[in-house]
TIMI-464742 format. One line per field, with one value per residue (C-alpha): residue in three letters; chain; x, z, y. Coordinates in pm, 1 decimal, always signed. Example, Ala and Ser with C-alpha at 12.3 -4.5 7.8 and 13.67 -1.06 7.14 Angstrom:
! residues 2
rest = ALA, SER
kette = A, A
u = +1230.0, +1367.0
w = +780.0, +714.0
v = -450.0, -106.0
This chain:
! residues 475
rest = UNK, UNK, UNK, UNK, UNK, UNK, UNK, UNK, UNK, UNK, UNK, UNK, UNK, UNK, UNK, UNK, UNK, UNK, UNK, UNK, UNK, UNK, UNK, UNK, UNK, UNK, UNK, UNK, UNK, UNK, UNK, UNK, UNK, UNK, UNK, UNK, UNK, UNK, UNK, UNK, UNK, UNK, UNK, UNK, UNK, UNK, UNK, UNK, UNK, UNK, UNK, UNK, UNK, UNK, UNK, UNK, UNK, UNK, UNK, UNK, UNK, UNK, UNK, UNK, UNK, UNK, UNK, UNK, UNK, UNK, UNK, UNK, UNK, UNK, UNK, UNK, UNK, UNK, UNK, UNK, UNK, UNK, UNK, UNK, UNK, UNK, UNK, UNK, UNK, UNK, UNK, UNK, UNK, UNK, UNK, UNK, UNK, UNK, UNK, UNK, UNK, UNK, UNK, UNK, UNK, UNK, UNK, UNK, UNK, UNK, UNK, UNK, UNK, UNK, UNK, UNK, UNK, UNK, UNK, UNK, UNK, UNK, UNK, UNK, UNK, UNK, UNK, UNK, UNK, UNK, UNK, UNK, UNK, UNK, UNK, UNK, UNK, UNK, UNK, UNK, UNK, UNK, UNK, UNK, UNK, UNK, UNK, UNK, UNK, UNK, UNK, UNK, UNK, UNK, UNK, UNK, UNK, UNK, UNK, UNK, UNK, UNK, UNK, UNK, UNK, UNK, UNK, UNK, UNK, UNK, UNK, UNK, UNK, UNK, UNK, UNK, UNK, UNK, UNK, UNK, UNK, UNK, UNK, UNK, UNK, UNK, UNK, UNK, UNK, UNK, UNK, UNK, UNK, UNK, UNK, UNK, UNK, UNK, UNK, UNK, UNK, UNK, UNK, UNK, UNK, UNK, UNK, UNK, UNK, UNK, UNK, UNK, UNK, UNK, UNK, UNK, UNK, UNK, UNK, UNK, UNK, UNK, UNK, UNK, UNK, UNK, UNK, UNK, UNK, UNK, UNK, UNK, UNK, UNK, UNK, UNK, UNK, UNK, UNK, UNK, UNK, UNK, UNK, UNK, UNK, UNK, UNK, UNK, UNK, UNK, UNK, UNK, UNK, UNK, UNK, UNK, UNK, UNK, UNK, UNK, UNK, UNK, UNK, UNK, UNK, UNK, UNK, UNK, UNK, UNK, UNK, UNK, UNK, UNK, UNK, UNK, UNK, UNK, UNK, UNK, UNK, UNK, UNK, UNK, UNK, UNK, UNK, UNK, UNK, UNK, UNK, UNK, UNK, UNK, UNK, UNK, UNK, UNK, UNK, UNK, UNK, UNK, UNK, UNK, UNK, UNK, UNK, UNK, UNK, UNK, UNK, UNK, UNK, UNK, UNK, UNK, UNK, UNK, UNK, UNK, UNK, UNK, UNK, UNK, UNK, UNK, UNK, UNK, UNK, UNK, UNK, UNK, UNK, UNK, UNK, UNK, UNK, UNK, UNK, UNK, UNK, UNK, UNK, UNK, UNK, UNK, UNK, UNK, UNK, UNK, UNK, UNK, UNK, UNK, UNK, UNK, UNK, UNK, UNK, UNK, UNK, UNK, UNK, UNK, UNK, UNK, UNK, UNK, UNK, UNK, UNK, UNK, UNK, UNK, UNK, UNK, UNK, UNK, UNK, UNK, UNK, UNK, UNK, UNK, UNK, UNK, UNK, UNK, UNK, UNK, UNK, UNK, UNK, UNK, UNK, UNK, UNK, UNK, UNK, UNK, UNK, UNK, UNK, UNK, UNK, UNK, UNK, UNK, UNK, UNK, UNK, UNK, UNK, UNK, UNK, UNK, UNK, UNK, UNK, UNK, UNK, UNK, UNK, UNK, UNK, UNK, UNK, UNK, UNK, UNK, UNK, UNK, UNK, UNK, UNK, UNK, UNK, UNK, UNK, UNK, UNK, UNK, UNK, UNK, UNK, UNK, UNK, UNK, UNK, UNK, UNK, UNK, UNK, UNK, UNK, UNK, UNK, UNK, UNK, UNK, UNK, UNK, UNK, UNK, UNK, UNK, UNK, UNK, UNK, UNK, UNK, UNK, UNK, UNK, UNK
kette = A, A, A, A, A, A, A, A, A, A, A, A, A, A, A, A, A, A, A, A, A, A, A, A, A, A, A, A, A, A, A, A, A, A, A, A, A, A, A, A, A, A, A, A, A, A, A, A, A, A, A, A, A, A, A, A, A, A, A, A, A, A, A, A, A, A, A, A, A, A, A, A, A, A, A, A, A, A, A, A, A, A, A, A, A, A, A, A, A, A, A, A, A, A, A, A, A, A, A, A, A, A, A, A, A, A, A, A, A, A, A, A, A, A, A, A, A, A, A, A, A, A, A, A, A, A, A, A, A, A, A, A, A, A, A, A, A, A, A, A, A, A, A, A, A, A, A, A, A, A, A, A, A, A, A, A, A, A, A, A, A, A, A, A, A, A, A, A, A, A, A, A, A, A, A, A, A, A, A, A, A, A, A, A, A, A, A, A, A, A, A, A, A, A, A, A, A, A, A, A, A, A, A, A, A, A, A, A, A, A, A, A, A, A, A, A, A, A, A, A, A, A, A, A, A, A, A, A, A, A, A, A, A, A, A, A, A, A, A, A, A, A, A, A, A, A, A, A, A, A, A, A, A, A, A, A, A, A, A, A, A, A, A, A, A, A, A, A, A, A, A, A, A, A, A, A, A, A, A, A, A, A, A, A, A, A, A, A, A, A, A, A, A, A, A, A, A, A, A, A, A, A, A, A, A, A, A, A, A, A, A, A, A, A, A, A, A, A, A, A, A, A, A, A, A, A, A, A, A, A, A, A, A, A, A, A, A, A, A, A, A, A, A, A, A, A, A, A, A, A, A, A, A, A, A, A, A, A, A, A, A, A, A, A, A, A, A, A, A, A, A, A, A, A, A, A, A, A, A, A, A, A, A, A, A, A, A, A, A, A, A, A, A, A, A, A, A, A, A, A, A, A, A, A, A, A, A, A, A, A, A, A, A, A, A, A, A, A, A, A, A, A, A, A, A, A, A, A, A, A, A, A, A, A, A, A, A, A, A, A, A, A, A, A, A, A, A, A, A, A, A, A, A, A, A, A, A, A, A, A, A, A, A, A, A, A, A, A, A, A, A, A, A, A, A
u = +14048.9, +13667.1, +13591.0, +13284.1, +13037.3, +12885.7, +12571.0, +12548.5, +12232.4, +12269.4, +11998.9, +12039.9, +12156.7, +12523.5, +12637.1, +12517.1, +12636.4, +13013.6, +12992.8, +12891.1, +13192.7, +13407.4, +13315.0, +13324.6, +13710.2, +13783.7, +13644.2, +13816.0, +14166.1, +14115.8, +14032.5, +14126.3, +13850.3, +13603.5, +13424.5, +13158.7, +12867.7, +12704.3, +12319.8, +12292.8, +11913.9, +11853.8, +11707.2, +11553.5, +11748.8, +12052.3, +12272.0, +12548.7, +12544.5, +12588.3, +12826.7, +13019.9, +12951.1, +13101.4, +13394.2, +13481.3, +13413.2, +13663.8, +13931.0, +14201.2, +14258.8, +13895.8, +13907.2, +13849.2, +13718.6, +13446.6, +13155.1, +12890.2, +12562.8, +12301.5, +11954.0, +11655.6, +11428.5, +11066.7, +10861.3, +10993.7, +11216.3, +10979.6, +10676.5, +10836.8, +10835.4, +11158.2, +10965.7, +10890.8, +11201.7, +11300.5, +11001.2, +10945.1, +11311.1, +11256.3, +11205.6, +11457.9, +11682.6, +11565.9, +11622.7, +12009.5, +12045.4, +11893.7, +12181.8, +12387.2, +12326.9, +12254.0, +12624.5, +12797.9, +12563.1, +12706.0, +13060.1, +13300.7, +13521.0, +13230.6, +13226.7, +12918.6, +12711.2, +12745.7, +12578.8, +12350.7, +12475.9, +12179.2, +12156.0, +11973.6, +11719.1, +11723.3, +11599.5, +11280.7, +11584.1, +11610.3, +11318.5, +11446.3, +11766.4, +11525.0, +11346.7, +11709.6, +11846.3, +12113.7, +12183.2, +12164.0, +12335.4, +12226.5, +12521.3, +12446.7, +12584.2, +12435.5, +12600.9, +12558.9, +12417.4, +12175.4, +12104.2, +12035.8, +11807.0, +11585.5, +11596.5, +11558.4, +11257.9, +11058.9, +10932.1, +10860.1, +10646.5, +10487.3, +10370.6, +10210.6, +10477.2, +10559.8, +10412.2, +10656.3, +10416.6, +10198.8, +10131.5, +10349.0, +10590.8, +10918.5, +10887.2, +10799.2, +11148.3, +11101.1, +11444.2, +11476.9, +11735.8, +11824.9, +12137.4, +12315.2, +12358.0, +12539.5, +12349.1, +11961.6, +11841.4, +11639.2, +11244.1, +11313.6, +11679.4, +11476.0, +11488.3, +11166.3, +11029.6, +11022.5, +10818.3, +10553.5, +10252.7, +10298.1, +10630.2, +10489.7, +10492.3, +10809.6, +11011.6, +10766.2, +10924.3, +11260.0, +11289.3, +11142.8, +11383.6, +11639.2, +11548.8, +11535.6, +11920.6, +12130.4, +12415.2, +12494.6, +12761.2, +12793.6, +12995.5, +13149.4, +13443.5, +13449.8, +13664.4, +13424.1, +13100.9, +13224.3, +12868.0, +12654.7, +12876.0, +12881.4, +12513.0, +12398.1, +12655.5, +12419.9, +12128.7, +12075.3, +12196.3, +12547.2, +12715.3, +13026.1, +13211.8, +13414.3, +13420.5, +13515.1, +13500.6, +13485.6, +13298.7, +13609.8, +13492.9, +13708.8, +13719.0, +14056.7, +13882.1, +13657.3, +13749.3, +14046.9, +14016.0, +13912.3, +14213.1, +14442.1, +14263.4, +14325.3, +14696.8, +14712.4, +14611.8, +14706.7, +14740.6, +14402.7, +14288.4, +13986.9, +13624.7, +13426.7, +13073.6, +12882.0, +12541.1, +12578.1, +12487.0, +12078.9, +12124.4, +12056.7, +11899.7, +11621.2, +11766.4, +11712.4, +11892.6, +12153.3, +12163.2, +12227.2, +12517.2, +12715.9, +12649.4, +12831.1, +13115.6, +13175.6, +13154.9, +13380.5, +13654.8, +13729.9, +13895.0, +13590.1, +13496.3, +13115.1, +12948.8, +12665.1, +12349.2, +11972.3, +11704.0, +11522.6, +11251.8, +10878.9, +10811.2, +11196.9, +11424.8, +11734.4, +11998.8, +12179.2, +12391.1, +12360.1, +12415.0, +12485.7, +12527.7, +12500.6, +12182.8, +12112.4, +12344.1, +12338.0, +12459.1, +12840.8, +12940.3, +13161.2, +13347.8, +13411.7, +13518.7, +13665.9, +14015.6, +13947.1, +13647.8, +13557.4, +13151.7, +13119.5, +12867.3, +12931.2, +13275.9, +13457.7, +13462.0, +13637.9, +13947.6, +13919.1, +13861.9, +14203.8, +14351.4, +14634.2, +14404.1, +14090.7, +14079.6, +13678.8, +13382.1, +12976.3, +12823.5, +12453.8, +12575.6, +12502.1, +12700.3, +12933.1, +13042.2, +13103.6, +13312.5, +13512.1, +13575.6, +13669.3, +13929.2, +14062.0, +14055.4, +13829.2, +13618.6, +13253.1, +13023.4, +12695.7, +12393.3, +12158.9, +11870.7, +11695.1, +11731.0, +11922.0, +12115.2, +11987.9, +12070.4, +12410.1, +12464.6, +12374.7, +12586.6, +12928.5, +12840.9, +12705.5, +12820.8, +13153.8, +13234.4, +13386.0, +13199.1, +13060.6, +12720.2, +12532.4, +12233.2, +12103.6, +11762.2, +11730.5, +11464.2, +11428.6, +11093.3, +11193.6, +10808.4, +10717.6, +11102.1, +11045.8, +11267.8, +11220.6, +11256.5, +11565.4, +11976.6, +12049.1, +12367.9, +12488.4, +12398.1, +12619.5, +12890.9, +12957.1, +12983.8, +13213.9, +13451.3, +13408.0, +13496.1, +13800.8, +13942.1, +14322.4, +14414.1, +14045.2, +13970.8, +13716.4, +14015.6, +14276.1, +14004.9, +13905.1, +14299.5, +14315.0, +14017.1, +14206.7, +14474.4, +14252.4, +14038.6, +14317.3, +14451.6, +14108.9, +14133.9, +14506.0, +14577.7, +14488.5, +14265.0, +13941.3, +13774.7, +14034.9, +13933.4, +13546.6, +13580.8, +13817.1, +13481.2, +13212.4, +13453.5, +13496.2, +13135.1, +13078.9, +13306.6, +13205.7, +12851.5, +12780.7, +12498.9
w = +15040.0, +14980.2, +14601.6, +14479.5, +14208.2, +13982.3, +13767.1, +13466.1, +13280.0, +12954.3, +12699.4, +12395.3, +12144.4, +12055.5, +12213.5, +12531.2, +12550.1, +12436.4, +12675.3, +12973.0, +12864.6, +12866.5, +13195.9, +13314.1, +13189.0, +13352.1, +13694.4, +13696.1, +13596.7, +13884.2, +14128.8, +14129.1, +14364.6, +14138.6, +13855.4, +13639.0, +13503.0, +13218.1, +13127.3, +12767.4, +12642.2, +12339.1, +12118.7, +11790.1, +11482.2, +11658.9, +11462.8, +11555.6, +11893.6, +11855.1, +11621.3, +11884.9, +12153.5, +11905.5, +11890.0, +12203.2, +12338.0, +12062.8, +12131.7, +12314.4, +12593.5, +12724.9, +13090.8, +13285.7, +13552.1, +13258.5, +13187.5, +12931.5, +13030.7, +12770.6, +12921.5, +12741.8, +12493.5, +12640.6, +12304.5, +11953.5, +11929.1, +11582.3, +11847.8, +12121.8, +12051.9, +12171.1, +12419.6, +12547.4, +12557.5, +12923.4, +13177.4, +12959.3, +13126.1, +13428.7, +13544.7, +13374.3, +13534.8, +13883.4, +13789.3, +13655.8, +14020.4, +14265.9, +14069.6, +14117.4, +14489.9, +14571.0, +14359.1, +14626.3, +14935.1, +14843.7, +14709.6, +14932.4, +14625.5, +14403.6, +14503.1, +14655.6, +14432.5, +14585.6, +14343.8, +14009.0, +13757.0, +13521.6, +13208.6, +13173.3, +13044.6, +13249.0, +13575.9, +13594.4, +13686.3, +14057.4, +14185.3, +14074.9, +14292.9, +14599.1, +14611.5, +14631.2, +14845.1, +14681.0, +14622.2, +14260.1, +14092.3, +13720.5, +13478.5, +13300.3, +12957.3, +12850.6, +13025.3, +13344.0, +13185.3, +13037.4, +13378.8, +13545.8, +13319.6, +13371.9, +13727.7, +13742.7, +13507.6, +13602.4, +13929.0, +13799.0, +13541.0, +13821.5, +14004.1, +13748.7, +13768.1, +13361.8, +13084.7, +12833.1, +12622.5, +12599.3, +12226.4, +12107.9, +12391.6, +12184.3, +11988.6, +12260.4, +12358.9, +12678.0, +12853.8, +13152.7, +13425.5, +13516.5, +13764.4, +13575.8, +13287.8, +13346.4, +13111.3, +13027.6, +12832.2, +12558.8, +12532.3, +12153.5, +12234.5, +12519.6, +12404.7, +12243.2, +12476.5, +12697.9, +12417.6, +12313.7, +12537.4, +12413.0, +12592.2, +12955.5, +13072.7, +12943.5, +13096.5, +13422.9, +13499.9, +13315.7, +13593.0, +13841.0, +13767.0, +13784.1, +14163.8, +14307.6, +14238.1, +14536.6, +14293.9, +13951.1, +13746.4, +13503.5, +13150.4, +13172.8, +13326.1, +13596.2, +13389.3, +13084.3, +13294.3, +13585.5, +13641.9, +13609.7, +13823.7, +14122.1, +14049.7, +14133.8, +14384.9, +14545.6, +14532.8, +14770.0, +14478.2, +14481.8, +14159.4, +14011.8, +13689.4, +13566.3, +13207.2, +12934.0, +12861.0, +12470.4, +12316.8, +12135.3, +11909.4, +11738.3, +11373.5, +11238.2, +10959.6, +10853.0, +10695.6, +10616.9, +10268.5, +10446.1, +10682.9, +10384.0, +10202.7, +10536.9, +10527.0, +10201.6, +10358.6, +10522.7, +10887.3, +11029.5, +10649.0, +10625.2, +10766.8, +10871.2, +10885.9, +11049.3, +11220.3, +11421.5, +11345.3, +11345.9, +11205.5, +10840.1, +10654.9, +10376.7, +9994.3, +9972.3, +10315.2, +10125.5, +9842.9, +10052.6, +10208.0, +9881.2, +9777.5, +10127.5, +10062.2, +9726.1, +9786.3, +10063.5, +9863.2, +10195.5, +10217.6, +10323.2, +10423.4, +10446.2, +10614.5, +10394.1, +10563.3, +10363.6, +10542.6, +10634.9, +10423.6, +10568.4, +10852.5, +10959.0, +11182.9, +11017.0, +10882.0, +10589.6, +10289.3, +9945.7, +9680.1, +9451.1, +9667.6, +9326.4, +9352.6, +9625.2, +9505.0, +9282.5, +8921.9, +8843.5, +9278.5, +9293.8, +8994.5, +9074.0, +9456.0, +9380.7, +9439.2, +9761.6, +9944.0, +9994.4, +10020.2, +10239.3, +10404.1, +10742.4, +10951.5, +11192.5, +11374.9, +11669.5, +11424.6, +11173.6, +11470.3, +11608.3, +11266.2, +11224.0, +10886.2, +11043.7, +11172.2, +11191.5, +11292.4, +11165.5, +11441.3, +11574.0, +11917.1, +12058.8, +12392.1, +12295.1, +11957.1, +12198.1, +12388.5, +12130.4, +11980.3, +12288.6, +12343.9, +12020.2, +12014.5, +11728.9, +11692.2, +11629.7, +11404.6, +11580.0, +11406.5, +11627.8, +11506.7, +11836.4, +12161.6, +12378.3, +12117.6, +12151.9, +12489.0, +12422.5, +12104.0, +12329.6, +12561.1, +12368.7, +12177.0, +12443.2, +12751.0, +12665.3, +12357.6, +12231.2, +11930.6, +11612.7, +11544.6, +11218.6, +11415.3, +11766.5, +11733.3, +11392.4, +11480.2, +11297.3, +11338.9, +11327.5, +11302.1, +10981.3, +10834.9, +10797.5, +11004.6, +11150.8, +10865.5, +10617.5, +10698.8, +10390.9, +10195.1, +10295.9, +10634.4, +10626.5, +10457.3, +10714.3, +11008.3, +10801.1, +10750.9, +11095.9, +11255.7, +11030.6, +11122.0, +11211.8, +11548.9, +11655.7, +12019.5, +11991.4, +11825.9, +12123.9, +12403.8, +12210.3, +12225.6, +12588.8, +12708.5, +12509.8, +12746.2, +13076.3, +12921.4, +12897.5, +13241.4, +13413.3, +13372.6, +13489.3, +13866.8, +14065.5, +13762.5, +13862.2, +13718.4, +13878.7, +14161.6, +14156.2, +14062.2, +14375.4, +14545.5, +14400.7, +14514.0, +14813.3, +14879.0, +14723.3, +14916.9, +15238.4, +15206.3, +15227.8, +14923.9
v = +6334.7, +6349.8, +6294.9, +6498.0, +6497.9, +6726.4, +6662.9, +6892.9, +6933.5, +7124.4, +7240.6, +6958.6, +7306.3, +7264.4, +7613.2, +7531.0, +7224.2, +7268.1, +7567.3, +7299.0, +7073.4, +7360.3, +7480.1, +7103.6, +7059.8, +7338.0, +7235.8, +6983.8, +7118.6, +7336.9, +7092.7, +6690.3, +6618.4, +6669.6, +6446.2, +6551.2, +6338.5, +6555.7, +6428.3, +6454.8, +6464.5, +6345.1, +6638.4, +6557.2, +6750.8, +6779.9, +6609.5, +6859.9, +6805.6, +6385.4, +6469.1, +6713.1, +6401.5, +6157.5, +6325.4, +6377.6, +6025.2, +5906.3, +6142.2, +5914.7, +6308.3, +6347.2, +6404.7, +6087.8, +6253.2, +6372.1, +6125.7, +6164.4, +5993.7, +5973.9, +5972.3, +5753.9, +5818.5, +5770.5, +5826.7, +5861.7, +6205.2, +6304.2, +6321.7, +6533.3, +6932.4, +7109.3, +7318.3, +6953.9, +6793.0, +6954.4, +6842.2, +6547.9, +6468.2, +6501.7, +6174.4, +6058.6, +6271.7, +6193.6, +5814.1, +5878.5, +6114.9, +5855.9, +5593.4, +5773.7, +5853.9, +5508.2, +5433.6, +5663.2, +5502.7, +5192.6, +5190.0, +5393.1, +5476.9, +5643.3, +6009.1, +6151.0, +6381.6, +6729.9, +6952.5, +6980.8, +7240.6, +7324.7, +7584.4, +7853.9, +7673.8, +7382.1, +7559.8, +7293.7, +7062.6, +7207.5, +7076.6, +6744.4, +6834.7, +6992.8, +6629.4, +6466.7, +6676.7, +6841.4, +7205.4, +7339.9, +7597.8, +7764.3, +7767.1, +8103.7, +8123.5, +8438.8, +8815.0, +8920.7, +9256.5, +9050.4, +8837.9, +9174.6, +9321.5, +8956.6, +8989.7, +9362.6, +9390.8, +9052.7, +9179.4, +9523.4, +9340.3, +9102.6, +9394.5, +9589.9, +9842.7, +9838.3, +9632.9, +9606.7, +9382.3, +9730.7, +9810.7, +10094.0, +10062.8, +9886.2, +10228.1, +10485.4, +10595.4, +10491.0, +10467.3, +10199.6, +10257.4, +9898.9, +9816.3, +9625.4, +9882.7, +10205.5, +10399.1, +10404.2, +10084.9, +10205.5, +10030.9, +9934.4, +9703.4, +9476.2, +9125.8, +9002.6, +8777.2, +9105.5, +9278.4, +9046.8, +8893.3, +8523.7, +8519.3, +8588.0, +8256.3, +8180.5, +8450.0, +8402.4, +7971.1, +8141.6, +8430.7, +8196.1, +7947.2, +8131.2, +8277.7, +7933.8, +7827.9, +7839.5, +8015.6, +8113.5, +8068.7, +8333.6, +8292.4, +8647.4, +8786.9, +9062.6, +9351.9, +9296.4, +9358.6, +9487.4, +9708.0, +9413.0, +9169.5, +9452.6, +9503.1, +9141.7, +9071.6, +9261.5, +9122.5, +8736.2, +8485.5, +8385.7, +8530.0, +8355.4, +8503.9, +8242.7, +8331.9, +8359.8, +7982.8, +7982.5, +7704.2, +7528.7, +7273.6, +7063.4, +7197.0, +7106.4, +6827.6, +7064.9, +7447.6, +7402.4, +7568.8, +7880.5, +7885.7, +7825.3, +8096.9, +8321.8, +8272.8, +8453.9, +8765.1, +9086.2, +9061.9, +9240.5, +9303.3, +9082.9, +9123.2, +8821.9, +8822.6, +8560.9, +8586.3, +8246.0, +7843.9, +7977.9, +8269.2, +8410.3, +8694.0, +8728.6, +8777.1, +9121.8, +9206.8, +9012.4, +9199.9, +9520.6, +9369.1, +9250.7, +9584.2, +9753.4, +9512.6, +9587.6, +9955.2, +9942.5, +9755.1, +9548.8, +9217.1, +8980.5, +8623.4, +8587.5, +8308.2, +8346.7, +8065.6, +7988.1, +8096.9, +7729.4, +7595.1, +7606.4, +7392.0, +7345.8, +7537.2, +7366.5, +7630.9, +7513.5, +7629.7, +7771.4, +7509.3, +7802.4, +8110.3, +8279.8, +8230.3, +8486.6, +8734.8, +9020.1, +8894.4, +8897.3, +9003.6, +8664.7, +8711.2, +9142.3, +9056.8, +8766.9, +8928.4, +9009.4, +8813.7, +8476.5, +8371.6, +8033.1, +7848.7, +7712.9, +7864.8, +7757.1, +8040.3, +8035.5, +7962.4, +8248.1, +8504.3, +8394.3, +8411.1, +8749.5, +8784.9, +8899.5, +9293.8, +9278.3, +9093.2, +9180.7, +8978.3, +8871.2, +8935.2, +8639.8, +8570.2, +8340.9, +8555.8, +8800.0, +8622.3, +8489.8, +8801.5, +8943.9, +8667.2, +8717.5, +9075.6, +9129.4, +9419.9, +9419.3, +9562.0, +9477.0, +9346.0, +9164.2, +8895.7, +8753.6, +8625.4, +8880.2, +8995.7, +9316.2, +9447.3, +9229.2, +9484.7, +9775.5, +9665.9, +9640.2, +9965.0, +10172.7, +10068.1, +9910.2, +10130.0, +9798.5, +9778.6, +9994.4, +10038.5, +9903.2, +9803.0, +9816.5, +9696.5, +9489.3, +9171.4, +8849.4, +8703.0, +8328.5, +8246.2, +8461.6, +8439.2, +8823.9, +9102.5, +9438.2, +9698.9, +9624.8, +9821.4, +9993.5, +9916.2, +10232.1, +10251.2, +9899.0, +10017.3, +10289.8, +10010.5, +9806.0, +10104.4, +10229.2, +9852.9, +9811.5, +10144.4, +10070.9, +10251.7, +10311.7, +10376.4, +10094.4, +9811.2, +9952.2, +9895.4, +9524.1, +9493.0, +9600.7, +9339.8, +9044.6, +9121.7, +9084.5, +8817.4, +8600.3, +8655.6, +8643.4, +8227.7, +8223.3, +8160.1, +8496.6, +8568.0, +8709.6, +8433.5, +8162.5, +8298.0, +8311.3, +7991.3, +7866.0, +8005.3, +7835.0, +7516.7, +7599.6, +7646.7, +7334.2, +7159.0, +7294.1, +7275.8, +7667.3, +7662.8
C-alpha cells in the first residue's frame, strides 16, 4: 500500500490554522494512507495559536498520522513584521521539504511527500513546491462566492477594464455581474483591498497566487454555494468543496460560566453577538447597541471586545465593561442579558439557548452558524466580510440585514458612518423572529451541512477526489 505525505502550510492566525488541523484530521479519517506534516511558523503575538498547539500535542487522541513541525526562528520575532513573516519562511520551508524528501529517498517505510497544501495566504509557498517538484494545492478557507469574485474581478482590473480603486466608485451604485453571484454585486459591499489603491499589490501576488495552484480546496459545501462552486468548476483550476470543517477548539476549561448561564434559558430565546477574536467597535457604536438591546427586551449574551491600544493589534477585554456602557444598562438587563469578554463560540452557537447570531461575517462564523442552524443578523467589519454579508442576505436569504457595507478602518480605529440604535434594533427583532422563512431555510442548510461530510456527502465525495488525484498523480 503506498503511504503518502502531505505538507500543510498555514498562515500563523489561529483561524487558519485550527481550520488546517481540521481539514488535516479529516484527511486522514478518510484515507489511512495518508500522514500530514503541518509547518507551523512562528508568528510574533500569537500567543493563541501556541496555546491551541500546546494543547493539542498534550492531548493523549491527536492523530498519529498528524505531526506538528515547528520551523526556526531566523531573527528575533519583535523584528519581523507580519507582512514579513511568509517569504522570510521560505527557506526554511524548502529546508524542512528537501528532509523530508531525502527521509522518504532513504527509508523505505517513510512515506513519500506527494503534495503541499498551502492557505490562502501562503501561495508564495508554491514556488518552493515547483523547485521540489511536487504539485501544490491552496487550502481556501474563505467562500467560494468570495474566491470567484477574486478571480473574476483581478483580470478585469489587470486589463484596464474597471478600476475599482477610482475615487467615488465604492459609492457610485455601480452594480457588478460576477459568476459566482446570482444577483448583481453592488460597488459599495467589495472587500476593501478591492477599493483602495494601497492594496494593488497585495491582491495582484494574492490573485496570482492563487492561479498557480494545481487545485483548490475550498472550505464550503456545494448546497450552500452551489452558484459559485458551478461557476469555477468552470474555469481550468481544480475546485474541491469539502466544507464545512468548523474550527473546533478545545474550550471546555474555559467559559464555562457562560454555558452554565445558557442552561438557564429558553430554548432559542437568547441572541449572541460576537464580531470575531479581532473584532470590536468604537464606544459610541456601543452605546447604540445597549440601547437596541434594551429596547428590544431580548434575552442577550454580548461578547463585548476593547478596541486595542495605539501601536497594537491585540484585542482584549473590558476590565470594567461598565466603563463603555451607558450608566445603570447592567443592572436594568441584568434579568435577561449577560455582557462577556471573550466566547467560546462554537459552543454557545450549538447551545438549544441561542435563536440568533449578530455576526462580522467572517467565513468561519458563517460556517458555524450554518452548522448549528443559527440565524444571522449581518454586520460586517473588514476583510471579505462584506460580499460574505451580501451573500447570506441577498443571495442565500439566510440572513437579516443590519448592515451590508459597515467598514472598520483597522489603521485609524475609526468605521464607516455609525448603525443607529434603531436601525439595530429592527435586525435583532427581525433575526429572532420564530418561524421566519430565513430560521426554516438556516434550519434546512443545518440539515445538508451535516450530511455533506457523511459518506456520499457532497463534500465526502469531493474530497475522495482530491485523493484520488493525489494518489494517482493527476495534479
Amino acid at each position: 500500500m503506498t503511504k503518502s505525505r502531505l505538507v500543510f502550510i498555514p498562515v500563523p492566525g489561529i483561524g487558519h490554522v485550527v481550520s488546517t488541523v481540521e481539514f488535516a484530521k479529516l484527511l486522514i479519517n478518510h484515507d489511512d494512507r495518508f500522514s500530514v506534516t503541518v509547518f507551523v511558523i512562528k508568528a510574533p503575538s500569537a500567543a493563541d495559536v501556541d496555546a491551541y498547539i500546546d494543547s493539542l500535542t498534550s492531548s493523549p487522541s491527536f492523530p498519529k498520522r498528524l505531526h506538528l513541525l515547528h520551523l526556526p526562528v531566523n531573527e528575533p520575532q519583535s523584528a519581523q513584521h507580519p507582512h514579513q513573516l511568509i517569504p522570510n519562511s521560505i527557506p526554511l520551508v524548502k529546508q524542512a521539504a528537501s528532509d523530508l524528501i531525502q527521509e522518504s529517498h532513504s527509508n523505505p517505510d517513510s512515506p513519500r511527500l506527494a503534495a503541499f497544501v498551502v492557505d490562502m495566504f501562503c501561495t508564495a509557498m508554491i514556488d518552493v513546491a515547483n523547485d521540489l517538484g511536487v504539485p501544490a494545492v491552496v487550502f481556501y478557507t474563505s467562500g467560494a462566492a468570495f474566491l470567484g469574485l477574486m478571480l473574476h474581478l483581478h483580470p478585469l482590473r489587470e486589463q484596464g477594464v474597471l478600476d475599482t480603486t477610482a475615487p467615488n466608485f465604492k459609492n457610485s451604485g455601480k452594480e457588478l455581474n460576477i459568476p459566482s453571484f446570482a444577483n448583481p454585486v453592488p460597488s459599495n459591499v467589495l472587500p476593501t483591498i478591492l477599493l483602495e489603491k494601497e492594496w494593488e499589490g497585495f491582491v495582484d501576488d494574492y490573485v496570482k497566487g492563487l492561479r498557480k495552484a494545481k487545485g483548490i480546496l475550498v472550505n464550503t459545501f456545494e448546497e450552500l454555494e452551489l452558484q459559485a462552486v458551478h461557476s469555477l468548476s468552470k474555469g481550468n483550476t481544480r475546485i474541491y468543496p469539502v466544507g464545512p470543517i468548523l474550527s473546533a477548539r478545545n474550550d471546555e476549561q474555559h467559559g464555562s460560566d457562560i454555558m452554565e448561564w445558557l442552561d438557564h434559558q429558553p430554548e432559542s430565546s437568547v441572541l449572541f453577538l460576537c464580531f470575531g477574536s479581532r473584532g470590536y467597535l468604537g464606544g459610541d457604536q456601543v452605546r447604540e447597541v445597549a440601547r437596541a438591546l434594551e429596547n428590544s427586551g431580548v434575552r442577550f449574551l454580548w461578547s463585548l471586545r476593547k478596541p486595542p491600544p495605539e501601536g497594537s493589534t491585540s484585542i482584549t477585554d473590558y476590565s470594567d465593561p461598565s466603563e463603555v456602557l451607558p450608566e445603570g444598562f447592567l443592572d436594568r438587563t441584568a434579568c435577561i442579558g449577560k455582557v462577556i469578554g471573550w466566547a467560546p463560540q462554537a459552543r454557545v452557537l450549538g447551545h438549544k439557548a441561542v435563536g440568533g447570531f449578530v455576526s462580522h461575517c467572517g467565513w468561519n462564523s458563517i460556517l458555524e452558524s450554518v452548522y448549528f442552524g443559527v440565524p444571522v443578523a449581518t454586520w460586517p467589519l473588514s476583510a471579505e466580510q462584506q460580499p460574505n454579508a451580501f451573500e447570506l442576505v441577498r443571495e442565500l436569504k439566510m440572513a437579516v440585514e443590519i448592515s451590508l457595507d459597515y467598514r472598520l478602518d483597522v489603521k485609524k480605529r475609526t468605521a464607516s458612518g455609525g448603525i443607529s440604535g434603531e436601525r439595530i434594533e429592527k435586525g435583532i427583532r427581525e433575526v429572532m423572529e420564530r418561524g421566519s422563512e430565513v430560521r426554516k431555510k438556516v434550519k434546512e442548510m443545518s440539515e445538508l451541512s451535516r450530511k455533506a461530510l457523511m459518506e456520499g456527502g457532497s463534500s465526502y465525495c469531493h474530497l475522495g477526489r482530491f485523493v484520488d488525484d493525489i494518489l494517482n498523480d493527476r495534479l
